[in-house]
Residue, then its C-alpha position, 0 to 999 in steps of 0.5 A: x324031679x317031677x314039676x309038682x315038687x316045684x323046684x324046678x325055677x325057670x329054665x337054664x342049667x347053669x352051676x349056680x342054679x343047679x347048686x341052688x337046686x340042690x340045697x333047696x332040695x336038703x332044706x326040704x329033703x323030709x317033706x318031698x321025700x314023703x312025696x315020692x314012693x319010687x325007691x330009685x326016684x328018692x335015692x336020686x333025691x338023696x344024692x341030690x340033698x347030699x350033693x347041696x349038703x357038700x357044696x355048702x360045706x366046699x363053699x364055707x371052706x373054701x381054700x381051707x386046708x387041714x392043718x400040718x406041722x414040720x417033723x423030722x425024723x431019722x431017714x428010713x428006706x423010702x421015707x419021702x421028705x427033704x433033707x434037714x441040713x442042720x440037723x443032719x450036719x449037727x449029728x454026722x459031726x463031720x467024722x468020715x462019710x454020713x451014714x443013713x442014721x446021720x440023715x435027718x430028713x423033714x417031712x409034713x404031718x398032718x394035725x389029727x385030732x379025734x372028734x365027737x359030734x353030738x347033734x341035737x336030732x329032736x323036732x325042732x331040727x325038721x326041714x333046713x335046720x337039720x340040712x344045716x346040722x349035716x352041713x356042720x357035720x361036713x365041715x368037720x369031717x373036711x376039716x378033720x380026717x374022716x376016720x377021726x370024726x364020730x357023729x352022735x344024733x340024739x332025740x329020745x335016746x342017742x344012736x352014733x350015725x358015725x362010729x370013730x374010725x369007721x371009714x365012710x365017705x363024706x357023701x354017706x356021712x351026709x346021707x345017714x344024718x339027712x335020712x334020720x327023720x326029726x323027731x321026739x325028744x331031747x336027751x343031751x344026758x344019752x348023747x354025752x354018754x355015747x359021745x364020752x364012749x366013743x371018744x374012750x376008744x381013741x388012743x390019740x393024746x388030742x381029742x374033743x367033744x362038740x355037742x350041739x344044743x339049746x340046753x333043754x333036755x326033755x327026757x333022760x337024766x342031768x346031763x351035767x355030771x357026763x360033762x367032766x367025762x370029757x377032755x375038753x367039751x365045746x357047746x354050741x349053744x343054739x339060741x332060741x326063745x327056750x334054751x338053758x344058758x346056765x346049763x350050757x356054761x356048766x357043761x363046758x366049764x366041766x368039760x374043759x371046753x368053750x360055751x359057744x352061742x350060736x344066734x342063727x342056725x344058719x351060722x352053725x357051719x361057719x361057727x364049727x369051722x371057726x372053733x375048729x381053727x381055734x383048736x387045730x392052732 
């Protein structure tokens, strides 16, 4: 990084500066970019906005795992897990020795759940807002199975960044929501569309949409009838001087989901990975 992006503070190397390098870097990924014509030197960039993208999303967290649940089931040949005694002893019944379909075995499943994010990738969203928006993102796909999140951006018209089941690291989820550039529109009306799609193709029994606005569409249809498409919709409305509470209510309410409002775009993050607590229980 060159001094004239004026990033670079003092001197030392310690985690924290370098952490805080870092996101500085996603806040301001557009605007320095623009400024660096070496093709090598902007994939540094990149992986330096992504690197700050995922310590926030590590930091918020924390020791946070994915959900898991206590199934058993019949052993099979090379099934790990531990022996349920009481269940095992419930069905041998104490006849001769145990055969292996007497043996109950208990292992952990983690929860899956099949999830649609659509965010709001219009000109509003410029500068840290839309390294805040991938930092959601990253929570999600930390906090869920990677294969089980579909990310949906929407400006003009709607584009899935992440197909549902396409196997991305969370590094490349990151970078193709920081590279799309922030502009045009709103259609909430195409992202509802391509997130309802998406979430067509999942076979598992829980899934969910969360979609990401102020409420203002500003071209494409009503959005309001793609709601009820959903098995459950989650909004998280957006607050700022123009957003549309009514409609945000409406949506959820059709989509079996919760209207969530989110004061600062700051806490985004934070309010998906609480949402997401709610919904894993």
């Amino acid at each position: 990084m060159t001094a004239g992006t004026g990033l670079a503070a003092g001197g030392g190397s310690s985690s924290s500066q370098t952490e805080s390098v870092a996101w500085r870097v996603a806040c301001r990924y557009h605007q320095i970019r623009r400024q660096v014509p070496n093709h090598r030197r902007r994939k540094l960039l990149r992986q330096l906005a992504v690197r700050g993208v995922l310590e926030k999303a590590r930091a918020i967290l924390g020791a946070a795992k994915r959900r898991a649940r206590l199934v058993s089931q019949t052993y099979r040949e090379g099934d790990a897990g531990e022996l349920d005694l009481e269940a095992t002893l419930e069905r041998w019944g104490g006849r001769g020795w145990p055969r292996p379909e007497d043996l109950v075995v208990r292992r952990r499943e983690e929860k899956r759940l099949d999830c649609a994010l659509m965010v709001d990738t219009s000109l509003s969203m410029e500068g840290k807002n839309i390294a805040l928006a991938s930092t959601a993102a990253a929570v999600l796909a930390m906090r869920l199975n990677p294969l089980d999140v579909s990310v949906i951006l929407f400006e003009n018209r709607a584009s899935v960044a992440k197909p549902l089941g396409m196997r991305l690291s969370l590094e490349q989820i990151v970078a193709r929501i920081l590279d799309v550039p922030a502009t045009g529109y709103t259609n909430i009306h195409d992202a509802l569309r391509c997130g309802a799609q998406q979430l067509s193709r999942s076979q598992r029994r829980q899934q969910c949409g969360i979609l990401i606005t102020d409420g203002k569409y500003t071209v494409g249809g009503p959005p309001l009838p793609l709601a009820s498409r959903f098995s459950h919709l989650h909004v998280l409305m957006t607050e700022d001087y123009s957003n549309d509470p009514q409609l945000c209510r409406s949506m959820a309410l059709a989509g079996h989901g919760q209207m969530l409002p989110v004061r600062r775009y700051e806490d985004l993050p934070r309010r998906i990975e609480r949402l997401l607590v709610e919904i894993m229980r």
